[in-house]
C-alpha positions in Angstrom: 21.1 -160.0 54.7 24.0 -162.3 55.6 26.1 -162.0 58.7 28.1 -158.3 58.4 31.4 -157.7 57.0 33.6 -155.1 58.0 35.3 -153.4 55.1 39.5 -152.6 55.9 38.6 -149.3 53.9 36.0 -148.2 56.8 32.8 -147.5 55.4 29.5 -148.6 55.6 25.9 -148.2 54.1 24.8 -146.2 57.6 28.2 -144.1 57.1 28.6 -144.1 53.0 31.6 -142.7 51.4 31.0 -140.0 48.8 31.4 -139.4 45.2 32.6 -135.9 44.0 31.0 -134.0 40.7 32.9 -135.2 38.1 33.2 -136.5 34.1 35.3 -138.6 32.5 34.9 -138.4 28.8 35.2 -141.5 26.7 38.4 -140.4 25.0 39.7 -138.9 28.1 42.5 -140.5 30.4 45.9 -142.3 29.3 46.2 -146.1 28.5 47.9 -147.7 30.6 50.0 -150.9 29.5 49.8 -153.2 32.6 51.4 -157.1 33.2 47.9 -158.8 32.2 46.2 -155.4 30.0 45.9 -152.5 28.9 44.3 -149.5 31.5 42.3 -146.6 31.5 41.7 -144.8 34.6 38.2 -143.2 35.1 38.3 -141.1 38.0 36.7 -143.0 40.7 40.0 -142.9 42.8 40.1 -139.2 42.8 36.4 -138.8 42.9 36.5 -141.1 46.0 39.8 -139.8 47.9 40.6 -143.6 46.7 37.9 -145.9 48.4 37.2 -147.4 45.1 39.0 -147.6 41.5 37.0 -147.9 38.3 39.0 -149.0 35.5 38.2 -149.5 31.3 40.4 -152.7 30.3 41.2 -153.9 27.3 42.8 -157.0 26.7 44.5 -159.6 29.0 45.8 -162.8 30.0 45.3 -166.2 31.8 46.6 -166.7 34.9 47.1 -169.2 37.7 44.9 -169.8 41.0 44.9 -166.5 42.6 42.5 -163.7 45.1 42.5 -160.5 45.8 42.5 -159.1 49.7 40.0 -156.1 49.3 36.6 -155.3 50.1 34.4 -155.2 46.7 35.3 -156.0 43.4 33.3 -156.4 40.2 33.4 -156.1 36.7 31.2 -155.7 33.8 32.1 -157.4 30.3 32.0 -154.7 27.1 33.3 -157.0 24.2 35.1 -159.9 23.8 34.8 -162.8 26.4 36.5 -163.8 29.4 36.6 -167.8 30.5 37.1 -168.1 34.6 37.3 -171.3 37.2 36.2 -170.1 40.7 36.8 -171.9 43.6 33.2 -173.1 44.4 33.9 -175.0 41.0 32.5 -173.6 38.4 33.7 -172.7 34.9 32.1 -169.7 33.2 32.0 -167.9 30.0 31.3 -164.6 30.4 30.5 -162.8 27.5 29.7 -159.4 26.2 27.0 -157.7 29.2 27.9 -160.6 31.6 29.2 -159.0 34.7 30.9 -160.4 37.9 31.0 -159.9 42.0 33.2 -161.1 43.3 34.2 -161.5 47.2 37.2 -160.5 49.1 39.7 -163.5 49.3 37.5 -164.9 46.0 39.7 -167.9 44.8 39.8 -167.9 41.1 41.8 -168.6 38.1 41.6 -166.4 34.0 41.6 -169.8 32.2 41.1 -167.5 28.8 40.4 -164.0 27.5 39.6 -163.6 23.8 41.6 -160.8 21.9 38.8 -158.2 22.1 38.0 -158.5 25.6 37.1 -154.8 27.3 35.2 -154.7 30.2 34.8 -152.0 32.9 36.1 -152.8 36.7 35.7 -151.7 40.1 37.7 -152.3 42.8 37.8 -151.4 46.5 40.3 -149.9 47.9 41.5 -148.8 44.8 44.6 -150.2 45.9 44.6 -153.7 47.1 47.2 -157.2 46.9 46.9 -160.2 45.0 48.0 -163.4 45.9 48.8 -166.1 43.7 48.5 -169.9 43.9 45.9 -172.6 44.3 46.8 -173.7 48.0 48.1 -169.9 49.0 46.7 -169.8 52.5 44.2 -166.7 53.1 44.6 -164.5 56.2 42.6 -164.5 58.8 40.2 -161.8 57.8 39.1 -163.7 54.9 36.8 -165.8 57.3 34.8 -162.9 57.8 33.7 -163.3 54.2 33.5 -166.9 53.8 30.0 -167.4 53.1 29.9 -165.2 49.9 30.2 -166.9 46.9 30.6 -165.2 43.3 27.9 -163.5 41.7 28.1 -163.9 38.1 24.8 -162.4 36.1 24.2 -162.4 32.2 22.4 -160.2 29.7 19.0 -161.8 29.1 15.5 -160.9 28.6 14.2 -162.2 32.0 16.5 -160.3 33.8 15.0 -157.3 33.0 12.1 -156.0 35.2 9.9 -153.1 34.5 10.5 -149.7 36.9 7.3 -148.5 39.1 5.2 -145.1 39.0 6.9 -142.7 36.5 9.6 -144.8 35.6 7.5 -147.5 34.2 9.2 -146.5 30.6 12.7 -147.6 32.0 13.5 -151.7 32.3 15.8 -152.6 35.2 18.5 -155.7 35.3 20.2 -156.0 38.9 23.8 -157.2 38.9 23.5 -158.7 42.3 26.1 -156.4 44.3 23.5 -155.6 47.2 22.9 -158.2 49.7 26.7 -158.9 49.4 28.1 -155.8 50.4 25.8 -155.4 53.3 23.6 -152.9 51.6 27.1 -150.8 50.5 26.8 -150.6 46.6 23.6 -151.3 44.1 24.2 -151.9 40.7 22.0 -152.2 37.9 21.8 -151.6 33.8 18.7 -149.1 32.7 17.5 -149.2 29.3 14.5 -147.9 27.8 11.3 -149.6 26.7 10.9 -148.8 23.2 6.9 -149.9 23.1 6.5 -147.7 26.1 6.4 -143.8 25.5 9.6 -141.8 27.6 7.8 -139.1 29.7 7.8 -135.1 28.6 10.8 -133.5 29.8 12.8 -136.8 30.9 13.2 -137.7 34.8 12.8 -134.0 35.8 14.9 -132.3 38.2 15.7 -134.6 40.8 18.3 -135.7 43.6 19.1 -138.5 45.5 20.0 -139.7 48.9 23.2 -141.4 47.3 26.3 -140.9 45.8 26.5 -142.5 42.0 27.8 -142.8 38.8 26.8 -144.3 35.7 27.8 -144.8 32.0 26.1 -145.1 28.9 27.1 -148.4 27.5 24.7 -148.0 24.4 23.1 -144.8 22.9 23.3 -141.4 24.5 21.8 -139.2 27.1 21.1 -135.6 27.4 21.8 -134.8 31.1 21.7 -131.3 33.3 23.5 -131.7 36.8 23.9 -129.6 39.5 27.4 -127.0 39.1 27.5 -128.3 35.4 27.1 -127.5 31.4 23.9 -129.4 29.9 25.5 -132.4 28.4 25.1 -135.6 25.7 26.7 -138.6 27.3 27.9 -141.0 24.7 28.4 -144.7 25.0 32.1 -144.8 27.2 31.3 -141.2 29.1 32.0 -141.7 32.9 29.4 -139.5 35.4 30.6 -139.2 38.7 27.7 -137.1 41.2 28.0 -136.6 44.6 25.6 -137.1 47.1 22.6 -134.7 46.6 23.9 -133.2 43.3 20.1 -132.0 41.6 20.5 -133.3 37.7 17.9 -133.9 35.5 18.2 -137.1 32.2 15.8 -134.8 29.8 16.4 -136.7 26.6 18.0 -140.0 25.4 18.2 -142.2 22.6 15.6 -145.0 22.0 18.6 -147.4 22.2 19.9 -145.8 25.5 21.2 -148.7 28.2 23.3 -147.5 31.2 25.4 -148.7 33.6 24.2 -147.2 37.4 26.0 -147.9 40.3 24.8 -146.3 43.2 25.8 -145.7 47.5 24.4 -146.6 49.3 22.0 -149.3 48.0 19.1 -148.0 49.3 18.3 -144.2 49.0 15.3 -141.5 48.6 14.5 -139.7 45.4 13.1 -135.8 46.1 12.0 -134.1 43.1 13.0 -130.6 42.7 
């Protein structure tokens, strides 16, 4: 890993925050008419006494040079397409199943966002300041984080690798948020091999030495957790589950594909 940040918000992957048990269904929640969007809460603040945000947008606007001063933020592109100039000099389309890291003190400009743009965002703390302008001068915490760069990933074949042992039916894209955040937060989309057969009875009952949360972003999932009804996630349900929670994923649809985000990045799985 690089040199080690420290986060403002206190947490580390030794010392982890935690997710609490909950659901956000896809048509639950108000939308929220910002400045630059339109915004749908998901829970995350609640779930995580406000050490990260995660947000459904819709919509938006260009903007000038600006950064944020948090610890972590990325987002994940739904629909639409978003065009963005960082301050390493690139310029980037990023299209339906691109997604974005980006660093603390990031430098970037919205140069356009198509009319059908939705995306998914996460931010921590979930509340944080933005400062505007191309020659705004950055405090002095943002030297700590200096030698990250953005981390902007797309949705393409080769990025997909196949799990190991019993989850050799599942295919695995990493979004890149590990070696950045010091081991903090791993995320990654899971979909299913169709040529390969699921296994009997899904994952079995399991639990994990993380926190996580995932969402299904095509298809559906049958799901059994810990303190919960059996459930069928759709495409846009938001599953929050604390550290240790037992669940089992017993059924899902050959198109299934799901967004998992998971703290710390590196855990144990014990089967139940």
């Amino acid at each position: 890993m690089n040199q080690a940040t420290n986060w403002k918000s206190g947490w580390t992957a030794a010392n982890p925050l935690d997710i609490k048990t909950m659901l956000t269904g896809k048509d639950d929640g108000t939308w929220v008419t910002g400045p630059a969007a339109r915004y749908r809460d998901l829970g995350l603040a609640e779930a995580t006494g406000d050490l990260l945000r995660a947000r459904h947008v819709r919509g938006g606007v260009a903007t000038g040079w600006q950064f944020h001063d948090l610890d972590f933020q990325w987002f994940f592109v739904l629909n639409g397409e978003l065009e963005i100039r960082t301050e390493d000099g690139r310029e980037l389309t990023l299209g339906k199943g691109a997604s974005a890291y980006q660093p603390p003190f990031w430098r970037h400009q919205i140069h356009s966002v198509s009319e059908d743009y939705e995306a998914i965002e996460v931010t921590g703390p979930a509340d944080f300041g933005t400062v505007t302008g191309q020659d705004a001068a950055k405090p002095a915490r943002a030297a700590e984080f200096a030698h990250l760069k953005g981390i902007y990933t797309f949705d393409e074949p080769q990025e997909y690798v196949r799990g190991d042992g019993p989850r050799a039916w599942s295919l695995y894209r990493d979004l890149g948020t590990r070696t950045p955040t010091d081991g903090r937060v791993h995320i990654h989309i899971i979909k299913l091999d169709t040529e390969q057969p699921s296994p009997q009875g899904g994952t079995g009952e399991h639990h994990h030495t993380m926190a996580q949360w995932f969402m299904p972003i095509r298809g559906w999932i049958d799901i059994s957790a810990e303190g919960q009804p059996d459930r069928r996630l759709h495409a846009g349900d938001f599953m929050m589950l604390q550290r240790g929670a037992a669940h089992n994923a017993f059924d899902a649809s050959p198109d299934y594909m799901t967004l998992e985000f998971c703290v710390p990045a590196d855990y144990e799985t014990v089967a139940r």
